[in-house]
C-alpha positions in Angstrom: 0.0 0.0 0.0 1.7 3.4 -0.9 1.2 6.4 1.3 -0.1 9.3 0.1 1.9 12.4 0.1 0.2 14.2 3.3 1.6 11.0 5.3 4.8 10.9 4.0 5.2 14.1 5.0 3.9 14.0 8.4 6.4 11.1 8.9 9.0 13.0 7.9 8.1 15.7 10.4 7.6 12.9 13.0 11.1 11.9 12.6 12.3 15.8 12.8 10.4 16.4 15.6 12.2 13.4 17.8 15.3 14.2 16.4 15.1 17.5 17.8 13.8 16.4 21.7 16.8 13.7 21.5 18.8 16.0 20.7 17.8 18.6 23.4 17.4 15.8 26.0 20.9 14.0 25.2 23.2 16.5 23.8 22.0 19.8 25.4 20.6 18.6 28.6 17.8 20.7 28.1 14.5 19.2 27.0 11.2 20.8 25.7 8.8 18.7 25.9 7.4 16.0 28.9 8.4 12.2 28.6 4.5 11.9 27.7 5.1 14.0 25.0 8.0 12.3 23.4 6.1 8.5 23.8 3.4 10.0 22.0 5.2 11.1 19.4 7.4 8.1 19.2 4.5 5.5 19.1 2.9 7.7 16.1 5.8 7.0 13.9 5.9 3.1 15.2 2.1 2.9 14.0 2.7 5.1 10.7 5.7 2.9 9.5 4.1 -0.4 10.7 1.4 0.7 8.2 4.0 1.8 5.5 7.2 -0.4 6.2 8.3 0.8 2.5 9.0 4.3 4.5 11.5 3.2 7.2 14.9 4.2 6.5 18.1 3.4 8.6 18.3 7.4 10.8 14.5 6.5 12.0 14.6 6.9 15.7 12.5 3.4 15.8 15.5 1.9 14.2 18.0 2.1 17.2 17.1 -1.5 18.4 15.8 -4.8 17.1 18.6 -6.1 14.9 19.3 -9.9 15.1 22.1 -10.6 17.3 25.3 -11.4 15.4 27.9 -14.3 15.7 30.9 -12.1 15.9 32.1 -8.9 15.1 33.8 -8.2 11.9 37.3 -5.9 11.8 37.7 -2.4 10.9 41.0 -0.6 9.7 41.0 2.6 10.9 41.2 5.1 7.7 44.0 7.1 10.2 45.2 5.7 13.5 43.6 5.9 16.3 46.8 6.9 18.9 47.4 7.0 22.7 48.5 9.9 24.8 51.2 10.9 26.4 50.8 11.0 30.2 52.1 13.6 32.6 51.4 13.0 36.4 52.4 15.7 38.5 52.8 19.3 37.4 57.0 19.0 36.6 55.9 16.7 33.7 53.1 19.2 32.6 55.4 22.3 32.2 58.1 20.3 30.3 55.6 19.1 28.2 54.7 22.7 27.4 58.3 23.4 27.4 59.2 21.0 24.6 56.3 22.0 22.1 56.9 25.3 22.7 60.6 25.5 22.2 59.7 23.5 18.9 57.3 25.7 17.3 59.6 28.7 18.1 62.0 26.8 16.5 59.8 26.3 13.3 59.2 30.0 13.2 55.8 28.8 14.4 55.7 30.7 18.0 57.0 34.2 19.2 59.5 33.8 22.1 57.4 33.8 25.1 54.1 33.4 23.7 51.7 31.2 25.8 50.4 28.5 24.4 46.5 28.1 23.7 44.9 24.7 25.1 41.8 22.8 25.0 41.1 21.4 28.1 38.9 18.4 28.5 38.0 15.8 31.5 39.3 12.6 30.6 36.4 9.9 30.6 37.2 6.6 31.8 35.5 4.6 29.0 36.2 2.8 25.8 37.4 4.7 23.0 35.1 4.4 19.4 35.3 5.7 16.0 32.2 6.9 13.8 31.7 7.3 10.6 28.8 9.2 9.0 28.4 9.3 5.0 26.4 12.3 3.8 25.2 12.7 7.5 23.9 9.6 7.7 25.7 6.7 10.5 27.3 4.1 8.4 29.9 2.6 11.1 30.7 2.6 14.5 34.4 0.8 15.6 36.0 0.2 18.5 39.8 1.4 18.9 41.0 -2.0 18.9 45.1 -2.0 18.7 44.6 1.5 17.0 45.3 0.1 13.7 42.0 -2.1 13.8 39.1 -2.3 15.8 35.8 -4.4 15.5 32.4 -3.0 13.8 30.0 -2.4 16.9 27.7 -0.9 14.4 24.7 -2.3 15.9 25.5 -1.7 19.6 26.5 2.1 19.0 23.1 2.9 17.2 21.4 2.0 20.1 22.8 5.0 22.5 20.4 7.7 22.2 23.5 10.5 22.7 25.0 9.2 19.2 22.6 10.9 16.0 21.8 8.2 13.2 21.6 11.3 11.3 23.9 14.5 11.8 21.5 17.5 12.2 21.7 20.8 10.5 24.1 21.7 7.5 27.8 22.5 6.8 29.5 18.9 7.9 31.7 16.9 5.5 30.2 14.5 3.2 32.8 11.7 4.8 33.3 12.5 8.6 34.6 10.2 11.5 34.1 11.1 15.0 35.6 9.8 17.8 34.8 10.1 21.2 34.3 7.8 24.0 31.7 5.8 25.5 31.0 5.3 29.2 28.8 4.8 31.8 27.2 7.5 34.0 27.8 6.6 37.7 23.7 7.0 38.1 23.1 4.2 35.1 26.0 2.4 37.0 24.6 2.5 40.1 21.0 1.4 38.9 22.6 -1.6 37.0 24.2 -3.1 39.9 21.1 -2.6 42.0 19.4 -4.4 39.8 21.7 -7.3 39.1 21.6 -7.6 43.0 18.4 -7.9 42.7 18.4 -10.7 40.8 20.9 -12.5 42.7 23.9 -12.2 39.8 27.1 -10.8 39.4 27.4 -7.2 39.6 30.0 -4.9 37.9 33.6 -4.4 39.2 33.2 -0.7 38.1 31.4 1.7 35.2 34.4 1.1 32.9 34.0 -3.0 33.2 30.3 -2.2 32.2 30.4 0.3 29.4 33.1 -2.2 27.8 31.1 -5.2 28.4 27.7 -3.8 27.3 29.9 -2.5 24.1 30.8 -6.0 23.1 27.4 -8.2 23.5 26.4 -9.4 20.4 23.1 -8.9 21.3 22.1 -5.2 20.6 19.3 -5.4 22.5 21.1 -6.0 25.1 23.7 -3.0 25.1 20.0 -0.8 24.3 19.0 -1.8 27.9 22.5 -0.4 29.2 22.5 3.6 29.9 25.2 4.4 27.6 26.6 7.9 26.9 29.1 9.1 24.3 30.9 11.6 24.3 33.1 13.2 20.8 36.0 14.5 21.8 37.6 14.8 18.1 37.2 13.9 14.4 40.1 11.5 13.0 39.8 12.5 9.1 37.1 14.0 7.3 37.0 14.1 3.1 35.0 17.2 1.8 34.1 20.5 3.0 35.6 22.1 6.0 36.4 22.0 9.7 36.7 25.1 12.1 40.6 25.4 12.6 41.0 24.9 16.3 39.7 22.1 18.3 37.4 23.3 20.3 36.3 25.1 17.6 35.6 21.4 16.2 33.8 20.3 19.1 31.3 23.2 19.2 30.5 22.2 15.5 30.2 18.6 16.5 27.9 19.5 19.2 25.6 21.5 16.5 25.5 18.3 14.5 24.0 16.7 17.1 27.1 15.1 19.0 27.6 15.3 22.9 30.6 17.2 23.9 32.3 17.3 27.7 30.0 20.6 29.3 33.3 21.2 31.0 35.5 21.8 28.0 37.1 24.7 28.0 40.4 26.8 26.6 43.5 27.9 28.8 46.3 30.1 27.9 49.2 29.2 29.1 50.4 26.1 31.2 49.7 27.9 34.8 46.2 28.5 33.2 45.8 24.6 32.1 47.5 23.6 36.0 44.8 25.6 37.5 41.5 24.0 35.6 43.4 20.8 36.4 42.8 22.0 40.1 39.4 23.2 40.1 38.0 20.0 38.4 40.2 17.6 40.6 38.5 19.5 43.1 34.6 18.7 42.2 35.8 15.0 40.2 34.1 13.5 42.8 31.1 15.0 42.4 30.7 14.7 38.2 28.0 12.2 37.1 30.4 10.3 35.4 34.4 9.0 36.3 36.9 10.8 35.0 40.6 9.7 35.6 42.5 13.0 34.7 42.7 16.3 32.3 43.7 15.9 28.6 45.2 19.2 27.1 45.6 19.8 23.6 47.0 22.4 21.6 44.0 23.9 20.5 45.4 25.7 16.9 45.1 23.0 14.6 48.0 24.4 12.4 49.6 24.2 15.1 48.9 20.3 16.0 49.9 19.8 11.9 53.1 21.5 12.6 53.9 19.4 15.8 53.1 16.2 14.4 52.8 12.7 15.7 55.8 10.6 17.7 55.4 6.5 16.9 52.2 6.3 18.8 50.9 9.3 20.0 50.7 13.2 19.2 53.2 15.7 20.1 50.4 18.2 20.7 48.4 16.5 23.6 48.7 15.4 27.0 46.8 13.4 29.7 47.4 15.3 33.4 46.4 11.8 35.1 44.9 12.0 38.6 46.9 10.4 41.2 46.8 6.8 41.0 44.2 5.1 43.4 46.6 3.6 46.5 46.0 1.3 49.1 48.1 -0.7 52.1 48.6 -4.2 52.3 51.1 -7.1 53.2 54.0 -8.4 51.4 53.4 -12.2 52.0 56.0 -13.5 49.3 58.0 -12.6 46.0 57.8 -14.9 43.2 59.8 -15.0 40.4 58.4 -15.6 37.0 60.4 -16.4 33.4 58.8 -14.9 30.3 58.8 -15.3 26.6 62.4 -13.5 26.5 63.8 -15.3 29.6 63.1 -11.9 31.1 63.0 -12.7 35.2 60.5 -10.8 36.8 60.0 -10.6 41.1 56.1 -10.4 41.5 54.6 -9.7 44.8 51.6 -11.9 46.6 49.8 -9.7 48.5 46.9 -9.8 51.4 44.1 -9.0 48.7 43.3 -6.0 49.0 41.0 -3.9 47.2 42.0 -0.8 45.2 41.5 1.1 42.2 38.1 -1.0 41.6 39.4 -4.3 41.8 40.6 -7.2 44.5 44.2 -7.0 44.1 46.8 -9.9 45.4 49.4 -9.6 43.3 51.5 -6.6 41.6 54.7 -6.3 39.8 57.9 -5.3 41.3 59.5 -4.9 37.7 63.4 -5.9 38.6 66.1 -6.1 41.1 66.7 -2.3 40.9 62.9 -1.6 42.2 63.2 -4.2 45.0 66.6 -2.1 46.1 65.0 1.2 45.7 61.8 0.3 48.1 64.4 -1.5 50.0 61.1 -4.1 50.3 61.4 -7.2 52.6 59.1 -10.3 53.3 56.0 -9.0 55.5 56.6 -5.6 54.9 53.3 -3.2 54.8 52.9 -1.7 51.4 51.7 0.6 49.4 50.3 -0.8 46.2 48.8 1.6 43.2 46.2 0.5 40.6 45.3 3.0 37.9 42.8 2.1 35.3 43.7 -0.8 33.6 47.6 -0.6 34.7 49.5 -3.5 36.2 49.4 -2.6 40.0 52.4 -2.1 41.2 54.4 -1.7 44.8 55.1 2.1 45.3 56.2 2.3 48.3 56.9 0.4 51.8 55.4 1.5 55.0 59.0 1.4 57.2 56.8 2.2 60.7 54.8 -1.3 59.9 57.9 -3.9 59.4 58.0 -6.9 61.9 61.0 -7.7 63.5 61.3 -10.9 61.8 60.9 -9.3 58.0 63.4 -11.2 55.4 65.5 -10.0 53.0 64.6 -10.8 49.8 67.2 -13.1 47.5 67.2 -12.7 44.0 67.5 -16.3 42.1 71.6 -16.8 40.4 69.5 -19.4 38.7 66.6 -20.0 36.5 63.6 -21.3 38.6 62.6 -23.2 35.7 65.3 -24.4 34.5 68.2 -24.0 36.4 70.5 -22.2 33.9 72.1 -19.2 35.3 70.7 -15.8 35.7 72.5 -12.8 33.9 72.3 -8.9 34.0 73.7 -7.3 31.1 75.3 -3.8 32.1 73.2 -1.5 30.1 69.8 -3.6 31.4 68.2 -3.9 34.9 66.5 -6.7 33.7 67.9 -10.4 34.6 67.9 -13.1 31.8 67.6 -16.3 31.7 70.5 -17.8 30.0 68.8 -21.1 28.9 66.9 -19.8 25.7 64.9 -22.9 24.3 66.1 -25.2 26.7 64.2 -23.2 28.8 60.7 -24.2 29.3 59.0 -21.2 30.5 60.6 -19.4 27.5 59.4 -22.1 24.8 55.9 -22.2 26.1 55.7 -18.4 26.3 56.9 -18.4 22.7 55.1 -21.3 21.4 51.8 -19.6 22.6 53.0 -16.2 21.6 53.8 -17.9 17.9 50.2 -19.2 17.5 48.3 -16.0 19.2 45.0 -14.9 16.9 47.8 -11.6 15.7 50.8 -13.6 14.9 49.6 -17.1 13.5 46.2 -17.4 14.7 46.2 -21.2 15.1 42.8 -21.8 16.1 42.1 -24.5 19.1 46.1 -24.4 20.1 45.1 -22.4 23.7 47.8 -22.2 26.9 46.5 -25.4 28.5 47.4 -27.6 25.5 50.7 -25.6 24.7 51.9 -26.5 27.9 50.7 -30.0 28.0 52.3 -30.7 24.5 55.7 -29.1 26.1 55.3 -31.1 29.2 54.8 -34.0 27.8 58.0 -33.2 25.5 56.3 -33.4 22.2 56.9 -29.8 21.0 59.8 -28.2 21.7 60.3 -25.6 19.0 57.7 -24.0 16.9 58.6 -25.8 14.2 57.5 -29.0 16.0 53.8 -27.9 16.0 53.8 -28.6 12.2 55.0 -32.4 13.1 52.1 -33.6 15.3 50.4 -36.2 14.8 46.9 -36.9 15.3 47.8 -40.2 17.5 49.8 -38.1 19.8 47.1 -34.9 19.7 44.1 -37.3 20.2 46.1 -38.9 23.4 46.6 -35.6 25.4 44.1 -34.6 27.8 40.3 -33.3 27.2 41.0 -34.3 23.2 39.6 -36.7 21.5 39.1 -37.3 17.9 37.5 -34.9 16.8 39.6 -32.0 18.4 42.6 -33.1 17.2 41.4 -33.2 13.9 40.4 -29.3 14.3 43.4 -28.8 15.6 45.6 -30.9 12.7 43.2 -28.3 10.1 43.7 -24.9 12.3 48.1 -26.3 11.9 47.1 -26.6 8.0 45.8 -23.5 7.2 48.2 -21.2 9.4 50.8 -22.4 7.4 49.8 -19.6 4.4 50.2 -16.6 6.3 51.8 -13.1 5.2 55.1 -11.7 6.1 54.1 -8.9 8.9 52.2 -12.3 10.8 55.2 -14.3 10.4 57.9 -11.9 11.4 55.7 -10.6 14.8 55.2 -14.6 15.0 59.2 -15.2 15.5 59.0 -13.3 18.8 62.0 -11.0 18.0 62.5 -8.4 21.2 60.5 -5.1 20.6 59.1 -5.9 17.6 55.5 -5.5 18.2 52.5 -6.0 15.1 53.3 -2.5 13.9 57.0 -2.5 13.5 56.5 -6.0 12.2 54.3 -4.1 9.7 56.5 -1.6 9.1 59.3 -4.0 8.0 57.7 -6.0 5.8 56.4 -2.7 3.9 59.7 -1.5 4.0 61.9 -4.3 2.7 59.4 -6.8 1.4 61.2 -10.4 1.7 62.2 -11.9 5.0 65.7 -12.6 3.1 66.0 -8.8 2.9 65.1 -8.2 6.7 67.5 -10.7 7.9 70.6 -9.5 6.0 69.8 -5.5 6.9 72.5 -3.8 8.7 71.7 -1.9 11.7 71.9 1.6 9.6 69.3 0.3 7.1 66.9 -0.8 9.6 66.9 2.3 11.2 65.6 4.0 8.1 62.7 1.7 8.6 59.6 3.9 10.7 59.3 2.9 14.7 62.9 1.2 14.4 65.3 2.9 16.7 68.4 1.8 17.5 67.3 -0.7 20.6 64.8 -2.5 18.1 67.5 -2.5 15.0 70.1 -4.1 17.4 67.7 -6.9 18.5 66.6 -7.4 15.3 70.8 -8.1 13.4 71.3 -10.0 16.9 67.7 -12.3 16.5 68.8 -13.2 12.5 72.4 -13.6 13.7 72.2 -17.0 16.0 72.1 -20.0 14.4 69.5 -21.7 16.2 66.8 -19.0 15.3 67.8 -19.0 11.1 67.3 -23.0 11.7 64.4 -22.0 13.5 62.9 -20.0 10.4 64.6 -22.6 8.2 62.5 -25.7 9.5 59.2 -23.7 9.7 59.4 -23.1 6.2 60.2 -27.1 5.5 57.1 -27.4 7.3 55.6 -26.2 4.6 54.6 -22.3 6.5 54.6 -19.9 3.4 54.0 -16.4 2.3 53.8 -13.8 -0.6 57.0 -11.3 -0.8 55.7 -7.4 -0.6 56.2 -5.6 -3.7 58.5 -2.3 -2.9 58.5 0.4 -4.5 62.1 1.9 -5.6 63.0 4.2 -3.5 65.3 7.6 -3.8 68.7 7.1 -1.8 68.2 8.6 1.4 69.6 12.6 1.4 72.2 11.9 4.3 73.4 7.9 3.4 77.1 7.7 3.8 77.5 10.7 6.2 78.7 10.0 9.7 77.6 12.3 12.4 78.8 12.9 16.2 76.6 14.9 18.1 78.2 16.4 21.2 77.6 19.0 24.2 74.0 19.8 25.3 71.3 21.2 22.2 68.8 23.8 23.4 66.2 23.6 21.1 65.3 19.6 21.0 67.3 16.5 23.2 70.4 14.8 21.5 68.5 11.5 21.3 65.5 13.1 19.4 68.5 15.1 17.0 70.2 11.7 16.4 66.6 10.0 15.4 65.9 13.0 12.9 69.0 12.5 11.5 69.2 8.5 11.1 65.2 8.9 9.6 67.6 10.2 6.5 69.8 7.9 6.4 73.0 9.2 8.4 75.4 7.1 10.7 75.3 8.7 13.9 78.4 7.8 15.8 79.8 8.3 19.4 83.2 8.9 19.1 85.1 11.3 16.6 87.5 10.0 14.0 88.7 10.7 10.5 85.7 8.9 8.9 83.3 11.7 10.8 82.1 13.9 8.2 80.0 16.5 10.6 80.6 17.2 14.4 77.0 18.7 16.0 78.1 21.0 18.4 75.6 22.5 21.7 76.9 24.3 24.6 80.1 23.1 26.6 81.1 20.5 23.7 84.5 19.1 24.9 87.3 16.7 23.9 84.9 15.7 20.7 85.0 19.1 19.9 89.1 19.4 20.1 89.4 16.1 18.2 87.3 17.5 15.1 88.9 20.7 15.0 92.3 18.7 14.9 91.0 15.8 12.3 89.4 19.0 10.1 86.1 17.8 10.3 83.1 19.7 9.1 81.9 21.6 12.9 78.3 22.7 13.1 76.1 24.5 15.2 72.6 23.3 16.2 70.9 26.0 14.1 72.8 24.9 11.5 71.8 21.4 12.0 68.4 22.6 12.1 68.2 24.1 8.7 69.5 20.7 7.5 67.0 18.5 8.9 64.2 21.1 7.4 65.9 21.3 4.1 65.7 17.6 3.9 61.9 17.4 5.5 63.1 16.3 9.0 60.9 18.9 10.1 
């Protein structure tokens, strides 16, 4: 049946008119009309487009609930990254961070000498970070953050939060726009929730966090529709088409005029005093928001100025998270463990009296290394200060010397492996003890075996911790390689598998074996080398042949390789038993395509060695010597006659007198600095 054109058009105002009240009741906190009102209203349009279903279209405010639930969510590659922040946690780390930006947009000719800085300033929500992206206005995806590079499509779950428009209102947006914000729980919906679940004799919610994530990830959506979810925009990641205001709160307001929540406390600050004392006042009266907040972030509010700044591996240059001191509670030190990981890394954790703190029942927390346990100067049933923030490890801070019995012991740090007895080293440059057994190890070849067949390396489905250890236990795997070498006789013989399971598993060992080269190479395990660097490589240089043979100077051309990561990487591809390793894993039959690679222009500084020496003014020697390896220089420590440039700051020394006697080429930082922008360094 087709509606004529007086209904169509008094549906259309049905859907304007609701649009509106949401938008006054969940954006502006300022409604017009009764709840009555808005039922009414509501239950016309249900009754209209029940009549007409021809007429419902996806931004229909009856459409926010009702889809089927799904079997899993699908992945979604962020268009542009979605990064971390920096942290700063006390008010030294705030002003250098204003330093440092400052002193680098003066040095870009970006910032008068002693200009202040202009800042948004916005409460940091303690909730799950999502992307949205509207076409023409209209919602066509909502992500989580995932590992910033990918996320999964929560498309369903987000349209059913009232605060988040199907349809952008007004004019002016972008015909492509993505929003991020974040999602939370109000403590009010919080509180209700758990009352309820109380009620009902189940488990209640560790804290509003816990429950905005959890209700985010049912694959229900009716479900997450009966959760009272806010979101809040607190940015856009990219936008294609039309126009943006150019500062970020700017943004924000236009965000909110589209129909998007915004923070009622954002605000701007001039100046870093001006940023230190909003961080006051809302420390002041966090306790008292509807909602948790866990610290301030600041950003620089110019967006020519964020552009100019630019981004650091995994985070911007041009914002900062003043975190609120950490949540801290006492407790007992009842023992110190010490556990081997994946890199034979020996780490003292503490078992604790639970106690809890920072939302959770803590009993144990990490003491890091040796180094820690001699700074707290901890012993054995000493009272303790433990420190949970967010989802951080909790960690001893602090020992309580008043509280220690008389018969507190010292605590001995293990010469040997408490696995497997090889001996314990320290290298000189590392606080971290080693153990020295590698493979022979097994709490280093579980760790990597599971780390090798994790969902992001090669996602061998059905091979979980309890059988990796069994199949190591029971001395059936003891290399990766071996995985490809069960049997189904020996799978279907282990514990809790049978036939059938080992079968899955034998398939799951099958069809990892085709896998690409950024899987493979974060698969190996290689120190530092996390999924994006792993990326990065395999972008970069395109054949495993070609990684392994790099020198140390060609991986550090390579973005997120520094010279820790490049050193670990020559050292991984330089023992034997790891190119046998990769050797017998691709005997097995484990395969992938090579990465076609572009040519590429020699790098403007390859074959020029560099000494940097005294103390630079305008930017750290570390950060100079990065800028300068990104193209292509050597950048050495000592002086000698194949140094073709000598970088020298203030008080430069003997390196100084060596260059000036050798005749090599002396510069100045400024100089330096008109280098590096010549060549696009900055």
């Amino acid at each position: 049946m087709s509606a004529s054109p007086q209904t169509i058009k008094h549906l259309q105002s049905l859907k304007q008119q609701l649009n509106h009240h949401n938008y006054r009741y969940y954006v502006l906190d300022d409604p017009q009309v009764p709840d009555s009102e808005y039922d009414r209203l509501l239950r016309e349009l249900q009754a209209l487009e029940q009549q007409y279903p021809q007429l419902i279209t996806p931004d229909s405010p009856t459409q926010r609930v009702g889809a089927a639930p799904l079997e899993a969510f699908a992945q979604v590659q962020h268009e542009v990254p979605m990064l971390s922040l920096e942290n700063a946690f006390d008010e030294a780390e705030l002003r250098d961070f204003n330093r440092r930006i400052s002193e680098r947009l003066i040095a870009a000719d970006a910032l008068k000498e002693d200009q202040p800085i202009e800042y948004g300033c916005e409460p940091k929500l303690d909730g799950i970070a999502v992307s949205l992206l509207y076409r023409d206005g209209l919602l066509q995806r909502g992500a989580t953050r995932g590992d910033g590079t990918t996320g999964e499509d929560i498309t369903q779950n987000v349209r059913t939060i009232h605060s988040i428009p199907l349809r952008l209102l007004g004019s002016g947006y972008p015909p492509v726009l993505e929003v991020r914000g974040e999602i939370y729980l109000p403590k009010a919906g919080f509180e209700a929730m758990n009352r309820a679940a109380r009620e009902r004799e189940e488990k209640v919610f560790v804290n509003p966090r816990n429950a905005a994530a959890g209700s985010l990830r049912q694959l229900d959506s009716r479900l997450t529709a009966a959760r009272p979810l806010e979101m809040c925009a607190y940015g856009v990641g990219w936008f294609d088409g039309g126009g943006l205001p150019d500062t970020h709160t700017g943004v924000l307001r236009a965000l909110q005029q589209w129909g998007l929540l915004i923070n009622a406390e954002m605000t701007t600050a001039v100046g870093v005093d001006a940023c230190i004392e909003f961080y006051r006042q809302l420390a002041a009266r966090r306790e008292a928001l509807p909602y948790d907040i866990d610290g301030i972030v600041f950003k620089v509010n110019s967006l020519s100025l964020q552009q100019q700044l630019g981004y650091v591996a995994r985070a911007p240059r041009w914002a900062v998270a003043y975190k609120f001191p950490a949540q801290e509670e006492s407790t007992t030190l009842l023992d110190v463990e010490f556990q081997v990981g994946r890199t034979g890394a020996v780490t003292p954790v503490a078992r604790l009296e639970p106690v809890f703190v920072g939302g959770a029942t803590v009993a144990n927390a990490t003491l890091h290394n040796r180094d820690e346990i001699e700074r707290l100067g901890l012993r054995l049933g000493d009272t303790v200060i433990v420190r949970r923030a967010g989802d951080v490890i909790p960690k001893v801070v602090a020992v309580v010397p008043g509280k220690r019995p008389k018969n507190a012991a010292a605590i001995v740090f293990p010469e040997r492996c408490p696995v497997c007895g090889s001996p314990v080293e320290t290298l000189e440059d590392e606080a971290v003890a080693r153990c020295t057994g590698g493979l022979i190890c097994e709490a280093q070849r579980k760790e990597a075996i599971k780390h090798f067949a994790s969902r992001k390396a090669m996602d061998i489905e059905g091979l979980g911790d309890k059988l990796v250890e069994q199949l190591v236990d029971q001395k059936l795997v003891s290399s990766v390689a071996d995985l490809y070498r069960l049997t189904h006789a020996q799978l279907a013989g282990l514990e809790r598998m049978g036939a059938k399971s080992a079968d899955n598993l034998l398939a799951a060992l099958e069809t990892s074996k085709a896998t690409s080269l950024p899987h493979f190479l974060f698969a190996l395990g290689i120190r530092e080398v996390g999924e994006a660097t792993a990326r990065n490589l395999a972008n970069y240089f395109g054949s495993l042949e070609k990684i392994a043979a790099a020198s140390e100077e060609q991986l550090l051309e390579v973005d997120d390789v520094g010279p820790v990561v490049a050193h670990f990487i020559t050292e991984f591809f330089c023992q034997p038993y790891n190119t046998e390793a990769v050797a017998a894993l691709r005997g097995a039959g484990v395969s992938w395509p090579d990465i076609e690679v572009a040519e590429r222009p020699p790098a403007p500084l390859a074959g020029l060695t560099f000494v940097l020496t005294g103390t630079l003014a305008i930017m750290s020697r570390s950060e100079a010597k990065a800028l300068l390896q990104q193209l292509g220089a050597k950048v050495a420590g000592t002086v000698s006659a194949k140094t073709h440039h000598l970088v020298a700051g203030e008080k430069a020394g003997s390196k100084l007198t060596k260059a000036q006697e050798l005749g090599v080429d002396i510069m100045d930082e400024a100089a330096m600095i008109d280098l590096l922008k010549q060549h696009g360094a900055l």
